[in-house]
SETI-605412 format. One record per residue: y, z, x negated of N, C-alpha, C in turn; residue number from 1. Coordinates in steps of 0.05 Angstrom, whole numbers, plus 5000, padded with zeros to 4 digits. Layout:
BEGIN
((Y Z X) (Y Z X) (Y Z X) NUM)
...
END
This chain:
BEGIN
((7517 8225 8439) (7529 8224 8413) (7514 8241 8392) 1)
((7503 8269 8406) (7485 8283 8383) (7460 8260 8371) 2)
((7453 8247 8381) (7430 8230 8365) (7445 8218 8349) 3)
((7466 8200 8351) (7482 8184 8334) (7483 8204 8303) 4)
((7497 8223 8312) (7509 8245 8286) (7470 8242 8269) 5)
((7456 8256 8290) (7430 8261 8274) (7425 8237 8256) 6)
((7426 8218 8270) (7417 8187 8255) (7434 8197 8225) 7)
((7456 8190 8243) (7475 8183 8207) (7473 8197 8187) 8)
((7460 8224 8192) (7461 8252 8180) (7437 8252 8156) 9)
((7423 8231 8177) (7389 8225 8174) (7394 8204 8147) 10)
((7408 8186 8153) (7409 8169 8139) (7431 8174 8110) 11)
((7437 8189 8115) (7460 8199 8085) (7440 8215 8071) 12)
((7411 8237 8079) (7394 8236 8062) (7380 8207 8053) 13)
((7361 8192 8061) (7350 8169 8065) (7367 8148 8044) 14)
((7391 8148 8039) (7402 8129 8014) (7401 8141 8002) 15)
((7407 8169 7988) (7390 8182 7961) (7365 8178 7955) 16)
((7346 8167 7972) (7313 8158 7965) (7313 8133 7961) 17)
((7329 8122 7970) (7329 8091 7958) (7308 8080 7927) 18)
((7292 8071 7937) (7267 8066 7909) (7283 8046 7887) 19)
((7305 8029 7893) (7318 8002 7887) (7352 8009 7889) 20)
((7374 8013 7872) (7396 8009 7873) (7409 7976 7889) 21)
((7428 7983 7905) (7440 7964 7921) (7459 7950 7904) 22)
((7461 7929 7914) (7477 7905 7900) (7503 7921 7906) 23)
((7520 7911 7893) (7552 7929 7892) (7558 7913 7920) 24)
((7559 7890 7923) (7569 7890 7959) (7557 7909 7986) 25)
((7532 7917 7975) (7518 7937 7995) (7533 7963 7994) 26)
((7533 7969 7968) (7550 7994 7957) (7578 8000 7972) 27)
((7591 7982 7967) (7614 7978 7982) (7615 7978 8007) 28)
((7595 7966 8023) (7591 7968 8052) (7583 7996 8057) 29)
((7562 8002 8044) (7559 8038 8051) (7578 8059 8052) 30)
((7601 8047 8031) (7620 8063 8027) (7641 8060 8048) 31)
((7645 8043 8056) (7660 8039 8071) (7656 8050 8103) 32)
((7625 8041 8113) (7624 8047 8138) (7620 8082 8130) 33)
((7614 8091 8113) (7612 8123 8111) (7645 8135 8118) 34)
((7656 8118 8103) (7688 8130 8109) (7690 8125 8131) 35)
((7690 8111 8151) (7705 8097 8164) (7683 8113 8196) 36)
((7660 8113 8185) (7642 8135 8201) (7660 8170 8212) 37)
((7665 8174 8174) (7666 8210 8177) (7702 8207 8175) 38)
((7710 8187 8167) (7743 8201 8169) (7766 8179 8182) 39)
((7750 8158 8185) (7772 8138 8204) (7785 8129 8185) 40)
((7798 8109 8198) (7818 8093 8191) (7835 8097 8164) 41)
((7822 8085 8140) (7842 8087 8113) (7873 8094 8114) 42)
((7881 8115 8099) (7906 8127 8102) (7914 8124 8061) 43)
((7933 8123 8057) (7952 8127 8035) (7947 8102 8026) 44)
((7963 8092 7991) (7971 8073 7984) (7942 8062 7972) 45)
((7946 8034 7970) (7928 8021 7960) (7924 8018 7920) 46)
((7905 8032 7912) (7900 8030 7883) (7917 8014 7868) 47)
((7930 8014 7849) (7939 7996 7827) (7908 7977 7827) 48)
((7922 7952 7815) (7901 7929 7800) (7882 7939 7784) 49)
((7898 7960 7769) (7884 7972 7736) (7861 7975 7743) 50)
((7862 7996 7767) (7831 8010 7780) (7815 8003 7801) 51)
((7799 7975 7778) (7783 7968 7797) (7771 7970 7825) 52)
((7759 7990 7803) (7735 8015 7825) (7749 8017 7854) 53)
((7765 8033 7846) (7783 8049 7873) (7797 8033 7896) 54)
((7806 8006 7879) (7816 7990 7892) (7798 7974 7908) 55)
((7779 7964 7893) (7761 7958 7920) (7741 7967 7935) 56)
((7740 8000 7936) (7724 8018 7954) (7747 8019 7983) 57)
((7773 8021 7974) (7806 8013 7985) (7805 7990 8014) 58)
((7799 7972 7991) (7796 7947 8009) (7775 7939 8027) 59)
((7742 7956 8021) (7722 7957 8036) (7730 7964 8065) 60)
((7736 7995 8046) (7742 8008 8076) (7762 8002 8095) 61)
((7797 7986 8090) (7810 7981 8094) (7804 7955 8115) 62)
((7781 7936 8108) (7781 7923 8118) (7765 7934 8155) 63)
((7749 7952 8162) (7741 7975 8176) (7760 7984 8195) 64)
((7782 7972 8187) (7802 7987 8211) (7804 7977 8235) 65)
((7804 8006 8254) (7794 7997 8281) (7777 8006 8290) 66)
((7755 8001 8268) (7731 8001 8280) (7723 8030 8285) 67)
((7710 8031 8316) (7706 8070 8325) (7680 8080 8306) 68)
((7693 8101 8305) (7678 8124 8287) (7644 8121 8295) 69)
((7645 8110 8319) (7606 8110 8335) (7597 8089 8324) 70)
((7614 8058 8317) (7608 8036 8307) (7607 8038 8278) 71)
((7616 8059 8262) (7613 8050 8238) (7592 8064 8223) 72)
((7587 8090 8245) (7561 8107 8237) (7530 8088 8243) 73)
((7535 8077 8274) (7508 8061 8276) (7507 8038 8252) 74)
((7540 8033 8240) (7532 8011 8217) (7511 8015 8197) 75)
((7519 8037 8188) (7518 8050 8163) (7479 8057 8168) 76)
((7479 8065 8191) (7449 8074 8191) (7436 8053 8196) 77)
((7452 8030 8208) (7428 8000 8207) (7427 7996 8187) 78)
((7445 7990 8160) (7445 7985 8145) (7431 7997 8118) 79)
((7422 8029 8126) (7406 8046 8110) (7373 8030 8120) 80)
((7369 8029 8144) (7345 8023 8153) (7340 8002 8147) 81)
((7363 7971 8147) (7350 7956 8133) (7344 7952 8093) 82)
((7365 7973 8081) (7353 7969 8053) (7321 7993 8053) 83)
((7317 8011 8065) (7301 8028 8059) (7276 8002 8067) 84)
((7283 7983 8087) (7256 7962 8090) (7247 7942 8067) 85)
((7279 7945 8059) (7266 7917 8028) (7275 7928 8012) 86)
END
């Protein structure tokens, strides 16, 4: 599991270098498997409509549930590795 942590650790520098901003569904995916990586399973109420934003970082992660903390870190770092490729 220490390589896992390193990876992810690795890779939460590695999306700050990003040469190219990610499409907002990538965004959202990152955001999500990052939560869902470092704090599990979405807890409290779901955003009002009003707020966009919040509401669907909400629903990213929300949809994540379940999924173990080891699976959403290797997500997150496949998913760094493949935008750092294109």
């Amino acid at each position: 599991m220490p390589q896992l942590d390193q990876a992810f650790a690795d890779a939460q520098e590695n999306v700050n270098k990003l040469t190219s901003r990610p499409d907002n569904d990538q965004l959202l995916q990152l955001y999500a498997l990052f939560k869902q990586g470092s704090k599990g399973d979405v807890e409290g109420k779901r955003p009002g409509r009003l707020d966009m934003v919040k509401r669907a970082k909400y629903d990213a992660w929300a949809k994540l549930a379940g999924t173990s903390s080891a699976d959403a870190k290797q997500g997150y770092v496949d998913l760094v590795a493949r935008l750092t490729q294109g």
